[in-house]
C-alpha positions as CSV (number, residue, x, y, z in Angstrom):
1,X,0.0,0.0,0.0
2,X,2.8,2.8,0.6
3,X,4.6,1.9,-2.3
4,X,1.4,2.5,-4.2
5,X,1.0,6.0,-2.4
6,X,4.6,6.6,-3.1
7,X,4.2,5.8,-6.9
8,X,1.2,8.4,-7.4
9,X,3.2,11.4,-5.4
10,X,6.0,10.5,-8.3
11,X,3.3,10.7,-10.6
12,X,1.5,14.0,-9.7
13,X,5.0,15.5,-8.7
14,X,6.0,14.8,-12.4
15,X,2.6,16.6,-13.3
16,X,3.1,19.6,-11.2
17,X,6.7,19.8,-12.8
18,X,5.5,20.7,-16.1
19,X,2.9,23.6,-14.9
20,X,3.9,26.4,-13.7
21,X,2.1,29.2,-12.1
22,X,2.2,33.3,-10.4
23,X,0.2,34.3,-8.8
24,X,-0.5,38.2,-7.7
25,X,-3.1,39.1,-5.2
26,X,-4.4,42.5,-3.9
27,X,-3.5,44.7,-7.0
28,X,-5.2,48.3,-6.5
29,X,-6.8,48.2,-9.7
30,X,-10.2,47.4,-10.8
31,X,-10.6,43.9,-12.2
32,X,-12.2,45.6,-15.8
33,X,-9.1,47.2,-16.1
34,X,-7.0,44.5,-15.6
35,X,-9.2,42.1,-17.7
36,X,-8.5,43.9,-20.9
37,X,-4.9,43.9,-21.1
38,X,-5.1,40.1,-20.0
39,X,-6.8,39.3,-22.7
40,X,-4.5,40.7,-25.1
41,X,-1.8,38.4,-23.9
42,X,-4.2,34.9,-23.4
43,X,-2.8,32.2,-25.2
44,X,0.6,33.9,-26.6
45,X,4.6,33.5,-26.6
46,X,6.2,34.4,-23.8
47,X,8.8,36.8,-25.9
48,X,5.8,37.8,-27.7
49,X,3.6,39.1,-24.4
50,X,6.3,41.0,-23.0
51,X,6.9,42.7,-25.6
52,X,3.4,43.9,-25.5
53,X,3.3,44.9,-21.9
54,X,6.3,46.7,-22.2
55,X,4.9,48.4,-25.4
56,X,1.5,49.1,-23.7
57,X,0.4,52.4,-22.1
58,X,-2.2,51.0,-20.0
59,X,-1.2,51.3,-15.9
60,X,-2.3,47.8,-15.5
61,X,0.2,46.4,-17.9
62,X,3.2,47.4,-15.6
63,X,2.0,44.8,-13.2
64,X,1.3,42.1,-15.7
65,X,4.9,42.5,-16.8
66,X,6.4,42.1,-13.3
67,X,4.2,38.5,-12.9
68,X,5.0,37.3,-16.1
69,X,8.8,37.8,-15.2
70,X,7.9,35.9,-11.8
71,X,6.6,33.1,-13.5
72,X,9.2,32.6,-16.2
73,X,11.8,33.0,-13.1
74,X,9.8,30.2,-11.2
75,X,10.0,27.9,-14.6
76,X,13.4,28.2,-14.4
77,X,13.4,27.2,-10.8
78,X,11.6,24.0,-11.6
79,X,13.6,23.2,-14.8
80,X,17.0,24.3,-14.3
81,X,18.9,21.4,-17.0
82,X,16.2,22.7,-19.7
83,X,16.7,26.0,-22.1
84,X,14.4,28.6,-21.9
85,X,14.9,28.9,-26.0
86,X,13.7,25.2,-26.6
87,X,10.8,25.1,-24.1
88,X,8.4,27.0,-26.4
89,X,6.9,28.8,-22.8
90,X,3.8,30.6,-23.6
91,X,0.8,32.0,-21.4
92,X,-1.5,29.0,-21.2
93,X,-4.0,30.4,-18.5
94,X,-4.6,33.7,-17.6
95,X,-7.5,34.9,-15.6
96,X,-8.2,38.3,-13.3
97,X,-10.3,37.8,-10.1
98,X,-11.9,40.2,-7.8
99,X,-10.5,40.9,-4.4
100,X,-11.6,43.1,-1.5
101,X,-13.1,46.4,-2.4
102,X,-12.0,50.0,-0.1
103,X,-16.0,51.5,0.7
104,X,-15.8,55.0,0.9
105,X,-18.0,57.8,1.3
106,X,-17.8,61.3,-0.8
107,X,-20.3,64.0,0.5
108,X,-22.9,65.1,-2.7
109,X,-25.2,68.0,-2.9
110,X,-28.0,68.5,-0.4
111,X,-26.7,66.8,2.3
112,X,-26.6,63.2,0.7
113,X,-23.3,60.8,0.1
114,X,-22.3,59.1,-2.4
115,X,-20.2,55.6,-2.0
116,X,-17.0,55.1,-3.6
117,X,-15.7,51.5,-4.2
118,X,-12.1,51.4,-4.6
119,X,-11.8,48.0,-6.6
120,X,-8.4,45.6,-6.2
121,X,-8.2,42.4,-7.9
122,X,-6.0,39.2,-7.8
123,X,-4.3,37.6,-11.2
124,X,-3.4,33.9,-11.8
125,X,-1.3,33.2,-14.8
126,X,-0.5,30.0,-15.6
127,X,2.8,28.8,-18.2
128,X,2.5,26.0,-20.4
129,X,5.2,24.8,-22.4
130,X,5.1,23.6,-26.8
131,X,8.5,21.4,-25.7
132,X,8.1,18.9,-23.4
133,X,10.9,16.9,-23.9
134,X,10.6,12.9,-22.3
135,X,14.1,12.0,-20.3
C-alpha cells in the first residue's frame, strides 16, 4: 500500500513539474481594467507578451509585466537542466479575479453621500510549455 502511495506522489510531482504558475493578489486596480490587457496576452509567446506589456500604455500592464517575469523565473526554478529557447513557454491560462473592495463615502449635494468603491483584484497566470521533452 505505501509503495502504491509513493508511486502516485511521483506521478502527480512529475505533473506539477510541467505547470507552472504566479500568482498576484491585492492589486489596486479594478478587475475591468486589468481584464483587458489580460486578454491581449491569453494564449501567446512568452517573448511575444512582454513585448506587448512593455509596449503598452495601460497602468495595469506594468503589473502584468512584473508577474509574467515571476513566472518565467519560477519555470526556471523548476527546470533548471532545460533551455528557456527550446521550451516554447507561452501563457496557457490567464484569468483576473476580484478581491476586496475599499467603501468609501464622498459627501454630494444637499446633504446626501455618495459611496465610492475602490476595486483591487488578484491575477493567476498560468505557463505552459510547446516542448516537453521525455528523459
Amino acid at each position: 500500500m505505501g509503495v502504491r502511495k509513493n508511486k502516485a506522489a511521483q506521478v502527480r510531482k512529475e505533473a506539477k513539474k510541467s505547470i507552472v504558475s504566479a500568482r498576484m493578489k491585492g492589486v489596486p486596480t479594478s478587475p475591468r481594467k486589468m481584464r483587458l490587457v489580460a486578454d491581449q496576452i491569453r494564449g501567446v509567446e512568452v517573448d511575444k507578451a512582454l513585448q506587448i506589456l512593455k509596449f503598452s500604455s495601460k497602468e495595469a500592464s506594468i503589473n502584468l509585466e512584473k508577474l509574467l517575469l515571476s513566472a518565467i523565473a519560477n519555470w526556471q526554478a523548476k527546470n533548471e537542466e532545460q533551455n528557456i529557447e527550446d521550451a516554447g513557454l507561452f501563457i496557457s491560462e490567464i484569468f483576473v479575479d476580484s478581491a476586496s473592495m475599499l467603501k468609501r463615502i464622498r459627501p454630494a449635494p444637499q446633504g446626501r453621500a455618495h459611496r465610492i468603491r475602490k476595486r483591487s483584484n488578484h491575477v493567476t497566470l498560468i505557463l505552459g510549455s510547446k516542448n516537453i521533452s521525455k528523459q
